[in-house]
Jmol script that loads the backbone (N, CA, C; Angstrom):
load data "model"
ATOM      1  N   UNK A   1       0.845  -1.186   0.000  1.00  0.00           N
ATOM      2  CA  UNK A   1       0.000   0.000   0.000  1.00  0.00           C
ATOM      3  C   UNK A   1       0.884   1.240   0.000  1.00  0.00           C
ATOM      4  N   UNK A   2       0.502   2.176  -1.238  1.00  0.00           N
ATOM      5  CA  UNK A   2       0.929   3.341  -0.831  1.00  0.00           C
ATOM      6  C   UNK A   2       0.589   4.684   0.155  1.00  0.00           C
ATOM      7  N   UNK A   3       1.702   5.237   0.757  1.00  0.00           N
ATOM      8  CA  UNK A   3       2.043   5.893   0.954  1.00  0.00           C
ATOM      9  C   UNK A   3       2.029   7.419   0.932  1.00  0.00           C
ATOM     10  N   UNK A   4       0.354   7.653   1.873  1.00  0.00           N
ATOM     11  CA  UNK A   4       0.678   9.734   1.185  1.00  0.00           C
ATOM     12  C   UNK A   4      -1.072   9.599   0.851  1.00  0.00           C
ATOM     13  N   UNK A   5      -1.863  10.786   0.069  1.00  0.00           N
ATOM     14  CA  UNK A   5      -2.832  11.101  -0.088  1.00  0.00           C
ATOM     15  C   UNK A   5      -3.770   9.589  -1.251  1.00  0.00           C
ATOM     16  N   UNK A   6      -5.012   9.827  -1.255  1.00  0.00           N
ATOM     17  CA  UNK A   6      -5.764   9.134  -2.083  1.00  0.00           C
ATOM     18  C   UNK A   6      -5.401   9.397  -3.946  1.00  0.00           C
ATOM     19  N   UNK A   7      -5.072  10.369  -3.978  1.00  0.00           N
ATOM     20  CA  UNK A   7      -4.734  10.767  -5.665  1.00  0.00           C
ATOM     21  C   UNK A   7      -3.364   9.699  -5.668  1.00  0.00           C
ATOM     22  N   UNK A   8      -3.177   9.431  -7.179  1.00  0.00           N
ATOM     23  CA  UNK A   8      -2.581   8.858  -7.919  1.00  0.00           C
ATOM     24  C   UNK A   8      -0.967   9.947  -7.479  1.00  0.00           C
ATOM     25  N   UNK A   9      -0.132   9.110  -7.376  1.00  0.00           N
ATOM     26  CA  UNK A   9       1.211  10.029  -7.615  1.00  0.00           C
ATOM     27  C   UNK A   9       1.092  11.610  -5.700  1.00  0.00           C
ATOM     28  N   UNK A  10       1.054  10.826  -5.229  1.00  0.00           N
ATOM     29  CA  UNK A  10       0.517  11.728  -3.954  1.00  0.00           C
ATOM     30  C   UNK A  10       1.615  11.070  -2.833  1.00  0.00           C
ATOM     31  N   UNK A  11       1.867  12.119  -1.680  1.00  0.00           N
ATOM     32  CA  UNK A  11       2.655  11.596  -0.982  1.00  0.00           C
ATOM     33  C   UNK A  11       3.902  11.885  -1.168  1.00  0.00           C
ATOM     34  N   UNK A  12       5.206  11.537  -0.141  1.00  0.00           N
ATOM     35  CA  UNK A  12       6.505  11.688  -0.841  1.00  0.00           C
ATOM     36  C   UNK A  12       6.928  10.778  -1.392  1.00  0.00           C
ATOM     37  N   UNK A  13       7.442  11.249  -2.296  1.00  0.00           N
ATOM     38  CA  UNK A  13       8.686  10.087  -3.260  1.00  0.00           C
ATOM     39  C   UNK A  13       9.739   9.458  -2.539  1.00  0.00           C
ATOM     40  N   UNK A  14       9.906   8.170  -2.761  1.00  0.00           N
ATOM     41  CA  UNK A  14      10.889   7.542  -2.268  1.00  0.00           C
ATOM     42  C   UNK A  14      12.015   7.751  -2.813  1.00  0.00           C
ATOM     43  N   UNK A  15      13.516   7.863  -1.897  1.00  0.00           N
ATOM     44  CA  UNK A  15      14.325   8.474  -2.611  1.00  0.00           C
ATOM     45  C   UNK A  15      15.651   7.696  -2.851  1.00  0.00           C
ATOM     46  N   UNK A  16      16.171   7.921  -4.290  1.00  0.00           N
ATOM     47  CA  UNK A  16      16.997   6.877  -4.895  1.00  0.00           C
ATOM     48  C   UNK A  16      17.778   6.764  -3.964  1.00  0.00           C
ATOM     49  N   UNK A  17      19.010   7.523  -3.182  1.00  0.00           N
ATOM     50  CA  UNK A  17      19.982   7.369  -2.397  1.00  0.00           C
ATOM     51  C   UNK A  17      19.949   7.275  -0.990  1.00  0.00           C
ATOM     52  N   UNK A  18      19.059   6.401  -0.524  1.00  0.00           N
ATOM     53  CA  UNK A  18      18.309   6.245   0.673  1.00  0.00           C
ATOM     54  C   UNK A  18      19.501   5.904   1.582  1.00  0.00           C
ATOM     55  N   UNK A  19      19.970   6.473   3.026  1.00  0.00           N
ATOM     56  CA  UNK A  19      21.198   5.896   3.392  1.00  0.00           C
ATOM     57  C   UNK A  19      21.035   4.903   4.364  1.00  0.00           C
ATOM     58  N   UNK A  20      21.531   4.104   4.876  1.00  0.00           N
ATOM     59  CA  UNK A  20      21.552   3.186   5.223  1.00  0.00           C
ATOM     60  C   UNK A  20      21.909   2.529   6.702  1.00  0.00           C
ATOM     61  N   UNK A  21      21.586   2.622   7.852  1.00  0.00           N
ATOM     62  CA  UNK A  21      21.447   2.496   9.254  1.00  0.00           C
ATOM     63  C   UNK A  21      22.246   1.623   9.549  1.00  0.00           C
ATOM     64  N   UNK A  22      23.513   1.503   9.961  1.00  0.00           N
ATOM     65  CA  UNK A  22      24.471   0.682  10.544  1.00  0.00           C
ATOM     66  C   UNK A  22      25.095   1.099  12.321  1.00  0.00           C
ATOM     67  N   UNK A  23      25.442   0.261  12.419  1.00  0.00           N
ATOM     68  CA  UNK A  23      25.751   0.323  13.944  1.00  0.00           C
ATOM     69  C   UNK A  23      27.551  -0.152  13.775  1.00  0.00           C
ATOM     70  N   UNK A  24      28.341   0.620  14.981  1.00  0.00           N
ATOM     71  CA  UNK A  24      29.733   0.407  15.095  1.00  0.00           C
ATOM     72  C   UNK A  24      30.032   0.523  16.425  1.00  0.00           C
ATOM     73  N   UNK A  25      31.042  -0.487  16.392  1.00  0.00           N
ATOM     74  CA  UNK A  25      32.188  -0.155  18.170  1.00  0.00           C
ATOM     75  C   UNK A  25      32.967   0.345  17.492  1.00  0.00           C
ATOM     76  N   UNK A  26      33.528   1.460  18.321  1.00  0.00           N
ATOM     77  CA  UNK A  26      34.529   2.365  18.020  1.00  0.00           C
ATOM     78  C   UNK A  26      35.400   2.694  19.202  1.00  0.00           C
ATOM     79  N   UNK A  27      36.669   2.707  19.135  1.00  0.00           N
ATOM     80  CA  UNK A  27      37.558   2.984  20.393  1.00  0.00           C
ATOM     81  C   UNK A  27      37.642   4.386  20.603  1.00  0.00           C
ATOM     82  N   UNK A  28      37.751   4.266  21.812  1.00  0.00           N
ATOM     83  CA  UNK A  28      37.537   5.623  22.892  1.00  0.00           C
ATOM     84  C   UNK A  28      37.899   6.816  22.214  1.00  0.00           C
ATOM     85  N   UNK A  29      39.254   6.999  21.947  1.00  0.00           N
ATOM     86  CA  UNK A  29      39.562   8.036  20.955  1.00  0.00           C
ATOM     87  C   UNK A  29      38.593   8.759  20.338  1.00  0.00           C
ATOM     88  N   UNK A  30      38.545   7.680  18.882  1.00  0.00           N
ATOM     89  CA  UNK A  30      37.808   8.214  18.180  1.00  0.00           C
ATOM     90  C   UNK A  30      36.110   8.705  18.285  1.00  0.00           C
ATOM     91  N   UNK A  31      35.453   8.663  19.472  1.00  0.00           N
ATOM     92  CA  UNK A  31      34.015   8.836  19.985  1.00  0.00           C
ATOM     93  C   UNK A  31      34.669  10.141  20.429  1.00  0.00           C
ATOM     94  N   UNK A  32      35.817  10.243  21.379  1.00  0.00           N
ATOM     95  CA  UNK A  32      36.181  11.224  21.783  1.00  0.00           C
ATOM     96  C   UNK A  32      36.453  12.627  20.626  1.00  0.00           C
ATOM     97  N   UNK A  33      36.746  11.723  19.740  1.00  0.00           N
ATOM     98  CA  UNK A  33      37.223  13.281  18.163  1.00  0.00           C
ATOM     99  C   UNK A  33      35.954  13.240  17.555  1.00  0.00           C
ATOM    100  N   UNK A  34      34.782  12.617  17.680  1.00  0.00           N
ATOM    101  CA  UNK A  34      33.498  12.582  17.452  1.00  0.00           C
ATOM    102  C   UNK A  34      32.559  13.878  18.063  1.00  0.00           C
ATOM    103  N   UNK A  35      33.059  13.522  19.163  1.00  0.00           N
ATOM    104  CA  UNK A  35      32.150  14.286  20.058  1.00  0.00           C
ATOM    105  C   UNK A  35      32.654  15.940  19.881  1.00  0.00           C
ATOM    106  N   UNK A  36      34.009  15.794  19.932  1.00  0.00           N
ATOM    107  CA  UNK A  36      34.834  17.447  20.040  1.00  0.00           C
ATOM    108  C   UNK A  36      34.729  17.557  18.105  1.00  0.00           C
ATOM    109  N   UNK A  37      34.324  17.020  17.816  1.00  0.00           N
ATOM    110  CA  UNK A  37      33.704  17.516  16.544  1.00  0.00           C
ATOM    111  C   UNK A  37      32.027  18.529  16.395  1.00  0.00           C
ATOM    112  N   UNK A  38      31.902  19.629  16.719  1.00  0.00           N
ATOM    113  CA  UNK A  38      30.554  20.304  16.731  1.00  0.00           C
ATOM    114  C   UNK A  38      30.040  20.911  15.742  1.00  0.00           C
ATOM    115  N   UNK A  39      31.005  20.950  14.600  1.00  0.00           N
ATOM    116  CA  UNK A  39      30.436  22.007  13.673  1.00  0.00           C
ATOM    117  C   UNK A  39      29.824  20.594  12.197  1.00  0.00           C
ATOM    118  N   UNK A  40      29.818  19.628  12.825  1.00  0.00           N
ATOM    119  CA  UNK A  40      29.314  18.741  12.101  1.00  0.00           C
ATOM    120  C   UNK A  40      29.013  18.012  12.097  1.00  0.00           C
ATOM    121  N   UNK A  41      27.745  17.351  11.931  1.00  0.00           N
ATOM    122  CA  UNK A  41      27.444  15.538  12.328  1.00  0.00           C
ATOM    123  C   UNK A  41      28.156  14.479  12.760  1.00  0.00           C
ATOM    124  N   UNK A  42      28.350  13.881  13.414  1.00  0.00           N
ATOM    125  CA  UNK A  42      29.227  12.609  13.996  1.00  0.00           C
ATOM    126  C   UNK A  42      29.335  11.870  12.446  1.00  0.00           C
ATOM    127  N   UNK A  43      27.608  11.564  11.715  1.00  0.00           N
ATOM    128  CA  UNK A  43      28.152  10.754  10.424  1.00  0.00           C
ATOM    129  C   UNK A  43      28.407  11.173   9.389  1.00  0.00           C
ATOM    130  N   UNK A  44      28.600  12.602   9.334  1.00  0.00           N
ATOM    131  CA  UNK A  44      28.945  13.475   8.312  1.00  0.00           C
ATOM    132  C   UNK A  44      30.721  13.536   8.169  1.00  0.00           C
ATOM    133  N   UNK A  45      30.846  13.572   9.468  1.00  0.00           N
ATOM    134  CA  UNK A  45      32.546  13.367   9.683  1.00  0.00           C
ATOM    135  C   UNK A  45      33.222  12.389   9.023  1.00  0.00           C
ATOM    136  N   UNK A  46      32.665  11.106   9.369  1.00  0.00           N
ATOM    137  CA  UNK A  46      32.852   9.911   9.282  1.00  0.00           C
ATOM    138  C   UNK A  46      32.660   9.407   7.899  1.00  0.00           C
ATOM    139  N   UNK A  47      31.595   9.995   7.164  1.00  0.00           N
ATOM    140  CA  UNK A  47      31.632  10.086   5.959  1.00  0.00           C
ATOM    141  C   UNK A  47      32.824  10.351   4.933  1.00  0.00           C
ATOM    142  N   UNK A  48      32.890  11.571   5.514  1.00  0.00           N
ATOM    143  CA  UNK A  48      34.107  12.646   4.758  1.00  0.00           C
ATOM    144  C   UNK A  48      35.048  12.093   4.840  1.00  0.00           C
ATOM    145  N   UNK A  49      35.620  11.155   6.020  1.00  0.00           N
ATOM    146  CA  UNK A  49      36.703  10.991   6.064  1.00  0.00           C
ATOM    147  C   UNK A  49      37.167   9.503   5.462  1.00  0.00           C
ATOM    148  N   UNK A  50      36.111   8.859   5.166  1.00  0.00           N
ATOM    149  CA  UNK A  50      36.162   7.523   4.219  1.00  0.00           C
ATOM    150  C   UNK A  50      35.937   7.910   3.353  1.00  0.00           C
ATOM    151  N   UNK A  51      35.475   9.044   2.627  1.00  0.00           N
ATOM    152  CA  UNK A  51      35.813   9.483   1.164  1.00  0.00           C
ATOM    153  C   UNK A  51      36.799   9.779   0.798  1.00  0.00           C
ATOM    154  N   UNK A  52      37.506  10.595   2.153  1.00  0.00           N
ATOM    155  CA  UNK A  52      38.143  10.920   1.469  1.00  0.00           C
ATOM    156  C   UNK A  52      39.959   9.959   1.755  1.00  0.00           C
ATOM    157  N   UNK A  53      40.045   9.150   1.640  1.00  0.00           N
ATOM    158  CA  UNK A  53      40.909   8.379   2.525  1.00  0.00           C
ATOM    159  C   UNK A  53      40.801   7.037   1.271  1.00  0.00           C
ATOM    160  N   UNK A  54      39.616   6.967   0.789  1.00  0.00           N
ATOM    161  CA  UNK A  54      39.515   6.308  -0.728  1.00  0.00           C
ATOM    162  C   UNK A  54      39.860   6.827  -1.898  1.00  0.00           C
ATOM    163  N   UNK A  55      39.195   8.434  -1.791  1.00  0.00           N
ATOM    164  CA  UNK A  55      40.499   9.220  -2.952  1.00  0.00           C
ATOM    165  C   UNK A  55      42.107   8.567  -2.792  1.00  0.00           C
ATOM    166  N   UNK A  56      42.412   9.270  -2.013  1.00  0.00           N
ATOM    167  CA  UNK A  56      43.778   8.889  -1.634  1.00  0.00           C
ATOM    168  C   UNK A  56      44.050   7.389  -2.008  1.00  0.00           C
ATOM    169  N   UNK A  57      43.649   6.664  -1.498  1.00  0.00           N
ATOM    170  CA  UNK A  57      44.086   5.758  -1.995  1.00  0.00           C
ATOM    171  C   UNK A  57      44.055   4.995  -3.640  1.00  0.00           C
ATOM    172  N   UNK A  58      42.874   5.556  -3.822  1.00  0.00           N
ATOM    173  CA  UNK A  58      42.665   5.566  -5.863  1.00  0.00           C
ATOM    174  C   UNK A  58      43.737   5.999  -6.207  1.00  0.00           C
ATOM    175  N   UNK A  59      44.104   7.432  -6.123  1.00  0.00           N
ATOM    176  CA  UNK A  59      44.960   8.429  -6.694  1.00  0.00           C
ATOM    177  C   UNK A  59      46.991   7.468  -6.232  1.00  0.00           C
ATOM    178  N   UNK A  60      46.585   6.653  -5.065  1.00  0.00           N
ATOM    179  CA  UNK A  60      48.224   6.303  -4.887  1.00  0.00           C
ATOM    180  C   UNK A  60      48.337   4.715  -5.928  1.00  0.00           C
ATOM    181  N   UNK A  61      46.750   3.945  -5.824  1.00  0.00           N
ATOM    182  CA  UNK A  61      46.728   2.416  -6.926  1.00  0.00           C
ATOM    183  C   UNK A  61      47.197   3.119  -8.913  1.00  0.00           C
ATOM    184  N   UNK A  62      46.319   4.689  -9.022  1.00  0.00           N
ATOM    185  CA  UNK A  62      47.127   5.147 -10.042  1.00  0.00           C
ATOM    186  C   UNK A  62      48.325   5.931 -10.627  1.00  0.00           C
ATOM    187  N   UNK A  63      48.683   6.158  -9.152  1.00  0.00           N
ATOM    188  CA  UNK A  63      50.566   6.510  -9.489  1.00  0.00           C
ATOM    189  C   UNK A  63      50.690   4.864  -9.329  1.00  0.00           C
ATOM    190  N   UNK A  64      50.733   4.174  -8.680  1.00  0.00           N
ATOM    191  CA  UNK A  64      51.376   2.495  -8.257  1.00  0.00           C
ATOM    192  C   UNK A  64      51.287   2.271 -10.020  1.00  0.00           C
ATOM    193  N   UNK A  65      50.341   1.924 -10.618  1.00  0.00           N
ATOM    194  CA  UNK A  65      50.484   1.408 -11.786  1.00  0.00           C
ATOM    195  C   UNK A  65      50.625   2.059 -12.872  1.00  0.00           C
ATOM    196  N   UNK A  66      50.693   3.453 -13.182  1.00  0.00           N
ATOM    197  CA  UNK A  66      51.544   4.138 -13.810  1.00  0.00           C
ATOM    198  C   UNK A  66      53.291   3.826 -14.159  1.00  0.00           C
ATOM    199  N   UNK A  67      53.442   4.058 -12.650  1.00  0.00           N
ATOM    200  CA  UNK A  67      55.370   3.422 -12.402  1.00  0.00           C
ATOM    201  C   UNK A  67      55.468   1.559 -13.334  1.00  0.00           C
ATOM    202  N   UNK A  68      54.622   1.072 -13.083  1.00  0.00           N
ATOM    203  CA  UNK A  68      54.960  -0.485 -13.167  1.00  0.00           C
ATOM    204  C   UNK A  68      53.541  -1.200 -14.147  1.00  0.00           C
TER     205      UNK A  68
END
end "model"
wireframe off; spacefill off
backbone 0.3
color backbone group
């Protein structure tokens, strides 16, 4: 059953990039650089920083096989 008013196409749209609810243990530290993090979401951080930590590592697999 949908979702939202009686008309056809009513309601909100479900949305393509729906994110996804996971749970983690994390050592003390890092809850600690979590928390003294304020100007941004705990999973916004955490985000950013596995993005960007996968750049990096793309960008070092295409110098690696460039050389060889």
């Amino acid at each position: 059953m949908k979702k939202g008013g009686k008309r056809e196409g009513s309601g909100r749209k479900r949305s393509e990039n729906k994110k996804i609810r996971v749970s983690f243990s994390l050592a003390p530290d890092v809850v600690t650089y979590l928390n003294s993090r304020t100007d941004k979401p705990k999973a916004q951080v955490i985000e950013d920083a596995v993005r960007s930590l996968r750049d990096q590592l793309l960008a070092l697999q295409i110098r690696f096989k460039d050389r060889y």
